[in-house]
C-alpha positions, 0 to 999 in steps of 0.5 A: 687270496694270494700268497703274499697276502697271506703272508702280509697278513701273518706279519701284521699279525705277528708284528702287533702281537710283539708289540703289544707284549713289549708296548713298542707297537708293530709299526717297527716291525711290519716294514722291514719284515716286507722289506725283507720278503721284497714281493711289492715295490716300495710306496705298496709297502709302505702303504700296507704298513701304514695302513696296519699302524693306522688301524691298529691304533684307531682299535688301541683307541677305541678299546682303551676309550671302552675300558674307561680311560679318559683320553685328553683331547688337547694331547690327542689333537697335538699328537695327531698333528705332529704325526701327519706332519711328521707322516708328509715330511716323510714322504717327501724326504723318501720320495727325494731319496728315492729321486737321488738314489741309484736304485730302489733297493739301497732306499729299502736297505737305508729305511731298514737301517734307519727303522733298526737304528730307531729301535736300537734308540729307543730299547737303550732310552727304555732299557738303557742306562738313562732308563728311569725304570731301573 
């Protein structure tokens, strides 16, 4: 096993323990912790974090479903179309970037600036002033 394997592995691991404590998910964590440690190119990357948030959520589902809470099917097909949908317009917004942009680097600094303003949003919707948890 390589290396960068190892290391891919202890980011999955690390990213969904921290999501499992804060309730974010790991999925916003493992691309830019690849991103950082820059050992593949780009569609590899995201390839491996897809795959990571896809399995994690199939064994969130699978436990939850044997604890005993009962999953709503109509929610669970609409939520799981949006995400496909949302998961090929993606795709292809990226691979147009990707096209237009002047080097693969400023795409992984644009998705890590983006995937750091959508945390940013969501701590301040959770945690901010229009929090309903206050």
């Amino acid at each position: 096993m390589s290396s960068t394997t190892i290391i891919y592995i202890l980011i999955i691991i690390f990213a969904n323990t921290l999501g499992a404590v804060s309730g974010m998910g790991g999925g916003i964590i493992i691309k830019p912790a690849m991103d950082f440690i820059n050992q593949d190119n780009l569609n590899n990357i995201n390839f491996f974090s897809t795959v990571a948030v896809l399995t994690m959520s199939i064994v969130s589902i699978y436990r939850q479903t044997r604890s005993g809470i009962n999953i709503d099917k109509k929610t669970s097909l609409v939520l799981a179309a949006g995400s496909i949908l949302g998961g090929l317009l993606g795709g292809e917004i990226l691979q147009t970037f990707i096209r237009y942009a002047s080097s693969l680097k400023v795409v992984s600094i644009g998705q890590t600036v983006i995937t750091i303003g959508v945390l940013i949003i969501i701590l301040l919707i959770a945690f901010g002033p229009m929090s309903t948890s206050h």
